[in-house]
C-alpha positions as a printed NumPy array, in Angstrom:
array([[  36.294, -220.767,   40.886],
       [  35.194, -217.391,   38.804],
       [  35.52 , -217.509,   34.955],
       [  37.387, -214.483,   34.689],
       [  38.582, -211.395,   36.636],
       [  35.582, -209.99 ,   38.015],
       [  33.216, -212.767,   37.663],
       [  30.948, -213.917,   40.634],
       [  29.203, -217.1  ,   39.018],
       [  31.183, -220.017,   39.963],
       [  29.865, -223.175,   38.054],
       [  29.914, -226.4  ,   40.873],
       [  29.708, -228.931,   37.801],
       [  32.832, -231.256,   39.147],
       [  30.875, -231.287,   42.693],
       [  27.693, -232.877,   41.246],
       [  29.502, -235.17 ,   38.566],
       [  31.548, -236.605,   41.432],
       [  28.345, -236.916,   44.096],
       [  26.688, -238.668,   41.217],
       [  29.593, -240.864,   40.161],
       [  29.314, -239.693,   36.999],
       [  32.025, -238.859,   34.347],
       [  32.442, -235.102,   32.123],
       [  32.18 , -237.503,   29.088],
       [  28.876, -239.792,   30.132],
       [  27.201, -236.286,   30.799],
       [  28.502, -234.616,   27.336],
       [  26.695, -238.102,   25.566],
       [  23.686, -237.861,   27.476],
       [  22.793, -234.222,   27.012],
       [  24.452, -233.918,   23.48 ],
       [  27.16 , -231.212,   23.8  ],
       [  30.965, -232.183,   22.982],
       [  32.809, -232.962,   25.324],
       [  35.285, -229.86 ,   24.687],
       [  32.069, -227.234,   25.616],
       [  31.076, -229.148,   28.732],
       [  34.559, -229.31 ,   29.473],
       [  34.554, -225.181,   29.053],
       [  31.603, -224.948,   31.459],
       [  33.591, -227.337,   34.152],
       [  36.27 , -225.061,   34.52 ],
       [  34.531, -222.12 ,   34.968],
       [  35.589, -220.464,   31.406],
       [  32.308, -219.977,   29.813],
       [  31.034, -216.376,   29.314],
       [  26.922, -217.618,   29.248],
       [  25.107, -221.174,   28.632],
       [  22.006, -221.774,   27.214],
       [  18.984, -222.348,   29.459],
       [  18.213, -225.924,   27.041],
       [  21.523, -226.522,   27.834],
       [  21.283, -225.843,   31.221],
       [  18.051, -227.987,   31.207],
       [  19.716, -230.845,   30.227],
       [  22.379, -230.994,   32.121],
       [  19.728, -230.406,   35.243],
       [  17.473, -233.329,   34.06 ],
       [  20.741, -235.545,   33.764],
       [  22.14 , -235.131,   37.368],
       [  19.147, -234.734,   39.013],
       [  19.616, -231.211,   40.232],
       [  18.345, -227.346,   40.073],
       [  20.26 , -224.982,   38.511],
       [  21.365, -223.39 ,   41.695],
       [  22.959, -226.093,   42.596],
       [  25.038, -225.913,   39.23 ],
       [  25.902, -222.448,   39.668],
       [  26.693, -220.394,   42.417],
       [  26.893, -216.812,   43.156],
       [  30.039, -215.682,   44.851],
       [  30.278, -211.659,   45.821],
       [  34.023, -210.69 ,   45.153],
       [  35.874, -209.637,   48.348]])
């Protein structure tokens, strides 16, 4: 789901924490953010994200960052 009204990103985090069996809060201790910012990023609400951010949540599940974000052209 877009972050806001005219957004394209969609973020797939809930996908990849469920394929991975994998809580939001094991993933906010194991990459260091609070559980509130990851929690931001889940549901699509966060405006940017940092790419050492974005590195650690990669290295944690296992994944590319293309498969934690997705582009989605507005119809």
């Amino acid at each position: 789901m877009p972050a806001e009204e005219g957004t394209s990103i969609a973020v797939t985090l809930d996908d990849l924490l469920h394929a991975r069996r994998m809580t939001l809060t094991e993933l906010a201790e194991r990459v260091g953010l609070t559980l509130a910012n990851l929690s931001i990023l889940k549901t699509g609400k966060a405006r940017a994200i940092r790419f050492s951010t974005l590195e650690a949540i990669c290295r944690e599940l296992g994944c590319q960052p293309g498969d934690l974000l997705a582009y989605r052209p507005e119809s």
